[in-house]
C-alpha positions as CSV (number, residue, x, y, z in Angstrom):
1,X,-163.0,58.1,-66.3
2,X,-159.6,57.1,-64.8
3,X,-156.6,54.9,-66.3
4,X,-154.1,53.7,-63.5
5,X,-151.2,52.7,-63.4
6,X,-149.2,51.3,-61.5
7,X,-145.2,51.2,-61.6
8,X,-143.7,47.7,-60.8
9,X,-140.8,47.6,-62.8
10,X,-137.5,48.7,-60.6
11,X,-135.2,45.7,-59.0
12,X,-135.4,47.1,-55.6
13,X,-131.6,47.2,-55.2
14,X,-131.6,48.9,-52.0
15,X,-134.4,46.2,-50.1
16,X,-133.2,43.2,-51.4
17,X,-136.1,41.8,-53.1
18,X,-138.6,42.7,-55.5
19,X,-140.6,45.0,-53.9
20,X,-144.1,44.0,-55.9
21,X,-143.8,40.7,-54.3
22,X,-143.5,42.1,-50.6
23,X,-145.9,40.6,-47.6
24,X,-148.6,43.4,-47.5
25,X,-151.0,42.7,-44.7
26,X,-152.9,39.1,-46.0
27,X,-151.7,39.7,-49.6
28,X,-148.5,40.6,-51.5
29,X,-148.0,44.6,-52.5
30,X,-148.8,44.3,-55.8
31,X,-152.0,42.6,-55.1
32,X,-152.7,45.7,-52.5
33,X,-152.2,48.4,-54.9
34,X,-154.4,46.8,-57.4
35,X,-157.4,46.1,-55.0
36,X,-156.9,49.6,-53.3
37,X,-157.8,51.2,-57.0
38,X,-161.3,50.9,-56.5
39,X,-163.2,53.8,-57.1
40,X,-165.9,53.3,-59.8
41,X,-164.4,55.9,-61.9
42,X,-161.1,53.9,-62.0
43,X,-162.4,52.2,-65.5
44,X,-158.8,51.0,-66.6
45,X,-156.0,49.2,-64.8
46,X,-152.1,48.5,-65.8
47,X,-149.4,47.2,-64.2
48,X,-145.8,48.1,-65.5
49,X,-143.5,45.7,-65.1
50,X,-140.1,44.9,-65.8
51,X,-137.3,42.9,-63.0
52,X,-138.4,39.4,-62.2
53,X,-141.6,40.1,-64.9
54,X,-142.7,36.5,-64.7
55,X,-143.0,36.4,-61.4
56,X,-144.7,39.6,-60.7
57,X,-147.7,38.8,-63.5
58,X,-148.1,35.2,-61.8
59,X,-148.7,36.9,-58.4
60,X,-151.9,39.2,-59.9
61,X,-154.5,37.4,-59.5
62,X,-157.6,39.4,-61.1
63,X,-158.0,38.9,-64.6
64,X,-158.8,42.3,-65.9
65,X,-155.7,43.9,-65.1
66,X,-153.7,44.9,-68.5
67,X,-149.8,43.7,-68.0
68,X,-147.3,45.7,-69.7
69,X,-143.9,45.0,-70.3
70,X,-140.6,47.4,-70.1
71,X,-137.6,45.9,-70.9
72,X,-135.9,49.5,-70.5
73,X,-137.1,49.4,-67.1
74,X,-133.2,50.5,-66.1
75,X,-133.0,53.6,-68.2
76,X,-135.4,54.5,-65.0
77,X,-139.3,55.5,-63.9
78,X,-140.0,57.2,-67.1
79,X,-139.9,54.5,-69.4
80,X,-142.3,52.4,-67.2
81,X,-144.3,55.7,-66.9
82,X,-144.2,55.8,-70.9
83,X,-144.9,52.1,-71.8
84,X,-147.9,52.3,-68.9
85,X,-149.1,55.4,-71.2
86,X,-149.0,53.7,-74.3
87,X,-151.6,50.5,-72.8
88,X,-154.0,52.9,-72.2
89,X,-157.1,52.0,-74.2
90,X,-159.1,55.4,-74.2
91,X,-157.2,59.1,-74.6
92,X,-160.5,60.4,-73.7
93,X,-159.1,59.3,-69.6
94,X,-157.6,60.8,-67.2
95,X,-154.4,59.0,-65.8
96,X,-153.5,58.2,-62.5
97,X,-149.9,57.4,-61.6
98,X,-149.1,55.0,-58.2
99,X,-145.6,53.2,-57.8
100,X,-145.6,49.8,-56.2
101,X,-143.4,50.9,-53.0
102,X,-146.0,53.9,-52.4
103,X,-149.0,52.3,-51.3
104,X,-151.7,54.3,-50.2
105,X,-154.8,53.7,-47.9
106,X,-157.9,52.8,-50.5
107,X,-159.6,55.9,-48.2
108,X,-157.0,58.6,-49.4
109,X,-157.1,57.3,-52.9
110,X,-160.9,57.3,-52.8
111,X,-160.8,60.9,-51.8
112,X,-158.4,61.9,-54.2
113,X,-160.0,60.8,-57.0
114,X,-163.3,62.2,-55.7
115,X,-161.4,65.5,-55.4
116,X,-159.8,65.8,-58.9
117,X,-163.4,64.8,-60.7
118,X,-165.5,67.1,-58.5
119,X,-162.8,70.0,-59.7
120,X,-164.2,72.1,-62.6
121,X,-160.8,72.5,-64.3
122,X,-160.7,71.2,-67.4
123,X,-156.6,71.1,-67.4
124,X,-155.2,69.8,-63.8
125,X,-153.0,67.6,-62.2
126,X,-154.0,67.0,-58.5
127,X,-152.3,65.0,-55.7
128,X,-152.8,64.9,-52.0
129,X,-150.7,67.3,-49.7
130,X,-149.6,67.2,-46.2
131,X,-147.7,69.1,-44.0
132,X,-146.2,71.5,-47.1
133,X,-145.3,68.3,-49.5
134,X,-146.8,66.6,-52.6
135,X,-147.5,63.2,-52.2
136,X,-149.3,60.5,-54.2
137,X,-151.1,59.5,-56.4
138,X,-151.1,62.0,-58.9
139,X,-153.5,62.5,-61.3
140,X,-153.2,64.6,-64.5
141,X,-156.0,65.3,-66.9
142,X,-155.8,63.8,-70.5
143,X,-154.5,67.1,-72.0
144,X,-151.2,66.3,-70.4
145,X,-151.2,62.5,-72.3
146,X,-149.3,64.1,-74.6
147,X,-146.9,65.5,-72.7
148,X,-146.6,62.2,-70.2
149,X,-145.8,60.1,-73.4
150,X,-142.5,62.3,-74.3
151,X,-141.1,62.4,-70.4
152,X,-137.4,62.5,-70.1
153,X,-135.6,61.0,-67.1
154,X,-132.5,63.7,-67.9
155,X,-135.3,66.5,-67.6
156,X,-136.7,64.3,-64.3
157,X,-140.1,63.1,-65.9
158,X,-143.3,64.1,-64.7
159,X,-141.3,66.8,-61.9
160,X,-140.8,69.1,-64.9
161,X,-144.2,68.5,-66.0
162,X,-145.5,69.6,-62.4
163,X,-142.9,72.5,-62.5
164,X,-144.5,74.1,-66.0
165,X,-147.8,73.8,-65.1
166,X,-147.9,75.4,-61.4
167,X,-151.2,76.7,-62.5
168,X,-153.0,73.2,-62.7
169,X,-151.8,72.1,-60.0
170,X,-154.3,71.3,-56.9
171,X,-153.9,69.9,-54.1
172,X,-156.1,67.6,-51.5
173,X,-155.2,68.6,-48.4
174,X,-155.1,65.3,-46.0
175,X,-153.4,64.4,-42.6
176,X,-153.6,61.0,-44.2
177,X,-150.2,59.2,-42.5
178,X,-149.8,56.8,-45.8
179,X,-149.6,59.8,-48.6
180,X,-145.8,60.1,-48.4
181,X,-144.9,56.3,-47.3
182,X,-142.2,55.3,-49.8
183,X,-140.6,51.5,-49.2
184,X,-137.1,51.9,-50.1
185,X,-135.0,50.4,-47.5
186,X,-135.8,47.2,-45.2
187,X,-136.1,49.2,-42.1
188,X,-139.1,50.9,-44.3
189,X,-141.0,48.1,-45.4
190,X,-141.0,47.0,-41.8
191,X,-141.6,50.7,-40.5
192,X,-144.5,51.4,-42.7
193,X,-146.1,47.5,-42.6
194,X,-146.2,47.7,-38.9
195,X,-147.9,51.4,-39.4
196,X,-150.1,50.3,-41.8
197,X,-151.6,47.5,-39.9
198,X,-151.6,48.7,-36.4
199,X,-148.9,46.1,-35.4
């Protein structure tokens, strides 16, 4: 079984707005990232978030999702990675990492998750890849909780992770246009939205 989680804590300095709260097609982005997670084996969903937290949890509207809450959320992406890794509810899961500006097709997510549980490695992190990069989500295998629950952001988080384990690595090879989308300019948001939705 799968925890996600999703990162939703950053101000989004560089947009202008808080970028969980974003028009996404007929729903807000947050709402989007949450409802693409739907694969069955996706047992466990959280939320990490941190500027304009009131107003972010008011816009999720399904029940079931677990909220957490990092207050460090400026230190940068490893503490919301951290505080999203300490909600999980069973060690025994894998984990799933999506930020809220990243938002994926629920097809490629689907098939990413379908890849990393069909693999027969026990230790593995896998990801989708196109055209020679890593995109997201990633996905590591429990026996790198550990390790995802002492990131650093001096040491670049989960990159060094990534880096030392070469050998679990494996990739989903996709032509999927959405795996390296990544909202961080206003000229983006409208790039990618218009994409995403065939405008």
């Amino acid at each position: 079984m799968i925890s996600a989680i999703i990162l939703a804590a950053g101000e989004g300095k560089r947009i202008g707005s808080t970028k969980a709260l974003l028009n996404w097609g007929n729903e807000n982005l947050i709402n989007y990232q949450i409802n693409s997670l739907s694969h069955e084996s996706i047992t466990e969903k959280i939320v990490v978030v941190g500027s304009e937290s009131e107003k972010v949890k008011k816009a999720i509207l399904r029940n079931e999702i677990k909220i957490a809450e990092n207050n460090d959320y400026l230190s940068g992406k490893t503490s919301s990675i951290k505080k999203g890794i300490s909600y999980i509810g069973n060690d025994q899961n894998d984990i799933l990492l999506i930020a809220v500006d990243q938002p994926r097709t629920e097809d490629l997510i689907n098939k990413v998750v379908d890849f990393h549980i069909t693999n027969p490695l026990d230790k593995k992190i896998s990801m989708p890849y196109k055209e020679g990069h890593g995109g997201h989500p990633i996905i590591f295998s429990n026996l790198f909780l550990n390790d995802l629950s002492k990131i650093k952001e001096e040491s670049f988080g989960i990159r060094e992770i990534i880096k030392n384990n070469s050998e679990s690595i494996i990739r989903f090879k996709t032509t999927d246009f959405s795996s390296n989308i990544d909202i961080n300019t206003s000229e983006d948001y409208e790039l990618f939205h218009n994409r995403f939705f065939n405008i």
